[in-house]
N, C-alpha and C positions, 0 to 999 in steps of 0.2 A: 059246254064252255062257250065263251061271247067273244070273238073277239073284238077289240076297242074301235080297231080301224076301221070297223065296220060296223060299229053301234054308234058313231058319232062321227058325223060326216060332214063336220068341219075341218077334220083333220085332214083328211084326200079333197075338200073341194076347195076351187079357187078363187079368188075372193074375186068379187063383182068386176073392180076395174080390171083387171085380168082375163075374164070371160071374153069373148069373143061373139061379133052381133051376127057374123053369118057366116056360111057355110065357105069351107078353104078350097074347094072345086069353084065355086063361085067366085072367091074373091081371085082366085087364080084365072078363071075365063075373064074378069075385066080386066084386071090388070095387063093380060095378052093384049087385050084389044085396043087399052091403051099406049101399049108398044108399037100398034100395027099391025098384030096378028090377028088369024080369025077364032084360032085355037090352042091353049098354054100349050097343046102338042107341038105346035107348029116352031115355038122358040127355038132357036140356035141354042144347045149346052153354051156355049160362050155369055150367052146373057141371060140363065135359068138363075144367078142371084140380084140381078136387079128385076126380074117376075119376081122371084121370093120378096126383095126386100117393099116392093108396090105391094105387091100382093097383103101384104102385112098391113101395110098403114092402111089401105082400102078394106081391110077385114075389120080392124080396130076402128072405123069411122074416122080416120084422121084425113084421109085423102077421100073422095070418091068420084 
């Protein structure tokens, strides 16, 4: 027996502008860095969603 999901792998993969250019440890150490920090470890919980929300546009090539 075949399943579909897995014979045709258009249907789990996501489409190109949605893919992502590099890796999310990586795009989370710049975006630290660009806050000031040495290391995403090093953020304050109080400002772990604006690292998310940098982190994102610097992973997506929109900021870098």
């Amino acid at each position: 027996m075949v399943d579909m999901g897995q014979a045709d792998r258009t249907l789990y993969r996501k489409p190109a502008s949605m893919q992502h250019r590099m890796s999310w440890t990586i795009a989370l150490k710049r975006a630290a860095e660009k806050m000031g920090f040495a290391h995403y470890m090093d953020v304050p919980d109080e400002l772990i969603e604006e690292l998310k929300t940098l982190a994102r546009l610097i992973q997506t090539g929109e900021k870098s």
